[in-house]
VOPAGU-2260 file (C-alpha; in pm, 1 decimal, decimal comma):
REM VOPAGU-2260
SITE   aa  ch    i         X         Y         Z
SITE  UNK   A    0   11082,5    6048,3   -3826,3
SITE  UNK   A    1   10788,2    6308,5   -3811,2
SITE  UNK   A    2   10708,1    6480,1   -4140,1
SITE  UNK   A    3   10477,0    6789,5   -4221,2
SITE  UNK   A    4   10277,9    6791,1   -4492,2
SITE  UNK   A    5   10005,4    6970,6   -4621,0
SITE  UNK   A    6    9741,0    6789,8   -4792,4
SITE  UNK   A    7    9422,3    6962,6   -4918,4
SITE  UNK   A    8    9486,7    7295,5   -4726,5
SITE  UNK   A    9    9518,0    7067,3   -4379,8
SITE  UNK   A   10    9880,1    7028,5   -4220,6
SITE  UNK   A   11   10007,6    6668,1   -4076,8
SITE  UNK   A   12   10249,7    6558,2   -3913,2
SITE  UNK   A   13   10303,8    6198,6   -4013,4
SITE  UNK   A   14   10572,7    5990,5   -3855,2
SITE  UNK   A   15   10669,2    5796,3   -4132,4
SITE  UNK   A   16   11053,8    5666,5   -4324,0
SITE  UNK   A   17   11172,9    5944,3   -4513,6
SITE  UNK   A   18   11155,4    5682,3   -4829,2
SITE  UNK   A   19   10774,2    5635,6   -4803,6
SITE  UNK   A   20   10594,2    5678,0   -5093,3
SITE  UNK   A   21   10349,4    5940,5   -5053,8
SITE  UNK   A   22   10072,5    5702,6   -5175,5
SITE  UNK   A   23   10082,9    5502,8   -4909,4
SITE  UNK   A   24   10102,9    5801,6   -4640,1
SITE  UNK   A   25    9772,8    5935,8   -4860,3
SITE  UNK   A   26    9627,0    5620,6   -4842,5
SITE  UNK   A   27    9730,1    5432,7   -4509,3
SITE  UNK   A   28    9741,3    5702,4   -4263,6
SITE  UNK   A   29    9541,3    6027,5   -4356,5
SITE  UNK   A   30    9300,4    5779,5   -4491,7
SITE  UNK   A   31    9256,2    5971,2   -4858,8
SITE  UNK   A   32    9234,0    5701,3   -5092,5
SITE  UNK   A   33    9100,2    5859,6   -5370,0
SITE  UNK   A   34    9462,8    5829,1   -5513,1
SITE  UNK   A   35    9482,1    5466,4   -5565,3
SITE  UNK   A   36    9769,4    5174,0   -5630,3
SITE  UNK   A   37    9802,8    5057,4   -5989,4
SITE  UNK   A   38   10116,0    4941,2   -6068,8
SITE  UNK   A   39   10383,2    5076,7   -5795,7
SITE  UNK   A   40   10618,9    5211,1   -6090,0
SITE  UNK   A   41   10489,8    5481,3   -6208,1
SITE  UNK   A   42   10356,4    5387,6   -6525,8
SITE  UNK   A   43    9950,1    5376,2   -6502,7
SITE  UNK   A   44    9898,8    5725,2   -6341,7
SITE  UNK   A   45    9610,6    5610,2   -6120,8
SITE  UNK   A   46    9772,0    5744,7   -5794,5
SITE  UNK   A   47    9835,2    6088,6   -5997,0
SITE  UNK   A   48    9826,8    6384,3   -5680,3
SITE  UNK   A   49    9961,5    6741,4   -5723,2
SITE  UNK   A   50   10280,4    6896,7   -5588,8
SITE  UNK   A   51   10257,8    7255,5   -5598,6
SITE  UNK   A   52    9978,1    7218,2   -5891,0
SITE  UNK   A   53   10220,9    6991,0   -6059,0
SITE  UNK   A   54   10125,0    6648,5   -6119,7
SITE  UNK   A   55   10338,0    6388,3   -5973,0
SITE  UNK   A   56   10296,7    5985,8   -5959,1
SITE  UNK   A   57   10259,7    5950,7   -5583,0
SITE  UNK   A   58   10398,2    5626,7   -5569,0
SITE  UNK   A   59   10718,8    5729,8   -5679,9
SITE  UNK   A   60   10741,3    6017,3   -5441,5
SITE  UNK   A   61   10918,9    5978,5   -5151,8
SITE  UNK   A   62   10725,3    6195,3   -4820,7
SITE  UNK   A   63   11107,4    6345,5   -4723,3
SITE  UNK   A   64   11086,2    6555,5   -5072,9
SITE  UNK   A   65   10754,0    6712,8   -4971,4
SITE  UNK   A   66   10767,5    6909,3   -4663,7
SITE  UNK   A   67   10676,7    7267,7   -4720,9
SITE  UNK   A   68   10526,0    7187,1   -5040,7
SITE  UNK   A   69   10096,0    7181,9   -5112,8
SITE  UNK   A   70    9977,9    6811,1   -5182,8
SITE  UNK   A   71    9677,4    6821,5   -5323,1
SITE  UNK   A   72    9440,1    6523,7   -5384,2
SITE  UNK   A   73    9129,0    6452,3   -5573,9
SITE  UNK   A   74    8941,3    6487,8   -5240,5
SITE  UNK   A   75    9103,3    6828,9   -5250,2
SITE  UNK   A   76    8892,9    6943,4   -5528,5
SITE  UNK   A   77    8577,8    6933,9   -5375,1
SITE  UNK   A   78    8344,7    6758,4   -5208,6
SITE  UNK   A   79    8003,0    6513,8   -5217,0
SITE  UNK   A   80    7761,7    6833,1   -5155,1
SITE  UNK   A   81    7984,5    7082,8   -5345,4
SITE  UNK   A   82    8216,9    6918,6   -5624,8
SITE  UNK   A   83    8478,5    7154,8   -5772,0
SITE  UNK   A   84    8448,8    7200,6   -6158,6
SITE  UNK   A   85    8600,2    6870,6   -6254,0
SITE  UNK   A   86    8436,1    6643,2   -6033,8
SITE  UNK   A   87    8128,9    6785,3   -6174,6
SITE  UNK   A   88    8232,5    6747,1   -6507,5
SITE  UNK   A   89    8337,4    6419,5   -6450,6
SITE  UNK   A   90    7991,0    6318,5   -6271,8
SITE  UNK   A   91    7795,9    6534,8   -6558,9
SITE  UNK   A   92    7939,8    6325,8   -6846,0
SITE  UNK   A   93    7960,5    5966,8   -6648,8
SITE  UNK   A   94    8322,2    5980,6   -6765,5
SITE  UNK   A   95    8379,9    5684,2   -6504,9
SITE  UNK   A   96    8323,5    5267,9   -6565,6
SITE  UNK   A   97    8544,1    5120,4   -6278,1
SITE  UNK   A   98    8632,4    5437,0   -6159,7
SITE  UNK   A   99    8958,4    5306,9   -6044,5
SITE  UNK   A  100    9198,7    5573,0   -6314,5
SITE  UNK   A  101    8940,1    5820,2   -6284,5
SITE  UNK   A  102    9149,7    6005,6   -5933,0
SITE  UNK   A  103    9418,2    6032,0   -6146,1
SITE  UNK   A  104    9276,0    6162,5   -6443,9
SITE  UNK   A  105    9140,9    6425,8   -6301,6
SITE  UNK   A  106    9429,0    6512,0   -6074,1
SITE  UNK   A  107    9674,6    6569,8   -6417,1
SITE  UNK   A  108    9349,6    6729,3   -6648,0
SITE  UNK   A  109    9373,2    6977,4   -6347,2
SITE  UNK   A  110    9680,9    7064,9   -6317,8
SITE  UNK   A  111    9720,0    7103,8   -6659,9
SITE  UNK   A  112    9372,4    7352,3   -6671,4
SITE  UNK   A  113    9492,4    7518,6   -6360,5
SITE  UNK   A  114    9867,0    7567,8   -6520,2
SITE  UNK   A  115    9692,4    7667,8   -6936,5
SITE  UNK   A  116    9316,8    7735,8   -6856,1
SITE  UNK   A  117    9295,7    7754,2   -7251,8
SITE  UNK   A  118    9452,0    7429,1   -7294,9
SITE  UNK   A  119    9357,2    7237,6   -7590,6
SITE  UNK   A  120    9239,4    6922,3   -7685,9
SITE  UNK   A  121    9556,1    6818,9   -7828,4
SITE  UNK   A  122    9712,5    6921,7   -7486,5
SITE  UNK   A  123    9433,5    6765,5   -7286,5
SITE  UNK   A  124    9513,1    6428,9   -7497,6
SITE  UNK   A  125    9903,1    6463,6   -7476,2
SITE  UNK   A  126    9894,7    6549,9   -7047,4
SITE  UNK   A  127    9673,8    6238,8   -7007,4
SITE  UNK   A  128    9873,3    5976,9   -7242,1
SITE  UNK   A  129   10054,4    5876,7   -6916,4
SITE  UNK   A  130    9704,1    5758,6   -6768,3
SITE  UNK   A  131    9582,1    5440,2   -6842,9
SITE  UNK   A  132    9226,2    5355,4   -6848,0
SITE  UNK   A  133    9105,1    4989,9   -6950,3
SITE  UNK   A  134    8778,5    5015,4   -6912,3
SITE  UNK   A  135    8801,3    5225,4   -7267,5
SITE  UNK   A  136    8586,8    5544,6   -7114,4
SITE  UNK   A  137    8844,0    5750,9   -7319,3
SITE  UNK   A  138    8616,1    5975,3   -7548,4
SITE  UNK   A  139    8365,2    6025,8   -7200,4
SITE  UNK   A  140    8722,9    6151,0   -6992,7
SITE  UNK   A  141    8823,0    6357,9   -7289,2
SITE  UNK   A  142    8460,4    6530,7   -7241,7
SITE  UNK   A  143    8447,6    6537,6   -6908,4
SITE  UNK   A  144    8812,9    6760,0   -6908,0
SITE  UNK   A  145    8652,0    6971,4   -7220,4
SITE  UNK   A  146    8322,7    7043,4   -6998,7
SITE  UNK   A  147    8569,8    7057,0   -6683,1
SITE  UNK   A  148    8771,2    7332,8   -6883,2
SITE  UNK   A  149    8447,5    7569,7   -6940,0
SITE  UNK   A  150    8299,6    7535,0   -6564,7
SITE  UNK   A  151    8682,3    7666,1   -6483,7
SITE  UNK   A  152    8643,2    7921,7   -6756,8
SITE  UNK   A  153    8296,1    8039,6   -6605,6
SITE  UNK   A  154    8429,4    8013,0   -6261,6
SITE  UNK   A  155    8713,6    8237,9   -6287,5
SITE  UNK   A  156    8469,4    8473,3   -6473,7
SITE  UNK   A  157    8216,2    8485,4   -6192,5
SITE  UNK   A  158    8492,6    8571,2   -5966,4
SITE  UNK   A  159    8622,2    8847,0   -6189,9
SITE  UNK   A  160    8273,7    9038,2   -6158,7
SITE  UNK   A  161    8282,6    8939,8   -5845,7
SITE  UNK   A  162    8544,2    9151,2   -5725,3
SITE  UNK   A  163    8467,5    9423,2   -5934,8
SITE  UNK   A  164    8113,9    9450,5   -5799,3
């Protein structure tokens, strides 16, 4: 059954069963695997994507609910020359050990900033509870989406004088 999505601003068409987890349509056939495969029921977060700048556990989201409707991954956010505010952040405060929660942490600290720009730390804490991280890089991720949140804050001011100039 072909499927469009659109992922990252780009729209597929995916022939895939309606039941398919968009992780593994991310993963096995656009080839974005920046969203990765923790535990398969949705209780680690690392394959966190947004849905209309909500965050959703891709595993547990089935492709048929998601035509029409902006996916956007972490390779959404930016890329190796030009990172988007919380890739930088994340990079700037080597908020990642095995990297392998990091995707997901920043897909749900965005959301969250993109949803309450002046989220706080207690909100930054509570949105990412439902990410797990073992590696214990906990107080370097909270950072990261505190450094993430004023690069957004500065960004959205440039673009303010920006249009008024």
């Amino acid at each position: 059954m072909a499927i469009r999505l659109t992922v990252n601003g780009v729209d597929h068409e995916i022939d895939s069963e309606p039941e398919t987890p968009l992780l593994y349509v991310l993963r096995d056939e656009l080839r974005l695997n920046g969203a990765k495969y923790g535990c398969g029921l949705g209780q680690c977060g690392s394959c966190t994507v947004m849905v209309d700048g909500q965050a959703v556990l891709s595993c547990l989201m089935p492709v048929t609910l998601l035509e029409g409707r902006e996916i956007t991954t972490v390779e959404g956010l930016g890329t190796i020359d030009a990172p988007g505010p919380m890739q930088r952040a994340f990079i700037e405060e080597q908020a990642a050990q095995c990297g392998y929660c990091i995707p997901g942490m920043m897909m749900r600290a965005q959301a969250l900033l993109q949803a309450d720009p002046e989220a706080s730390d207690a909100q930054v804490r509570e949105a990412l509870k439902w990410n797990l991280c073992r590696c214990g890089t906990h107080m370097r991720i909270l950072r990261a989406v505190g450094r993430a949140r004023e690069l957004m804050r500065q960004a959205n001011a440039a673009a303010v004088v920006g249009r008024a100039g």
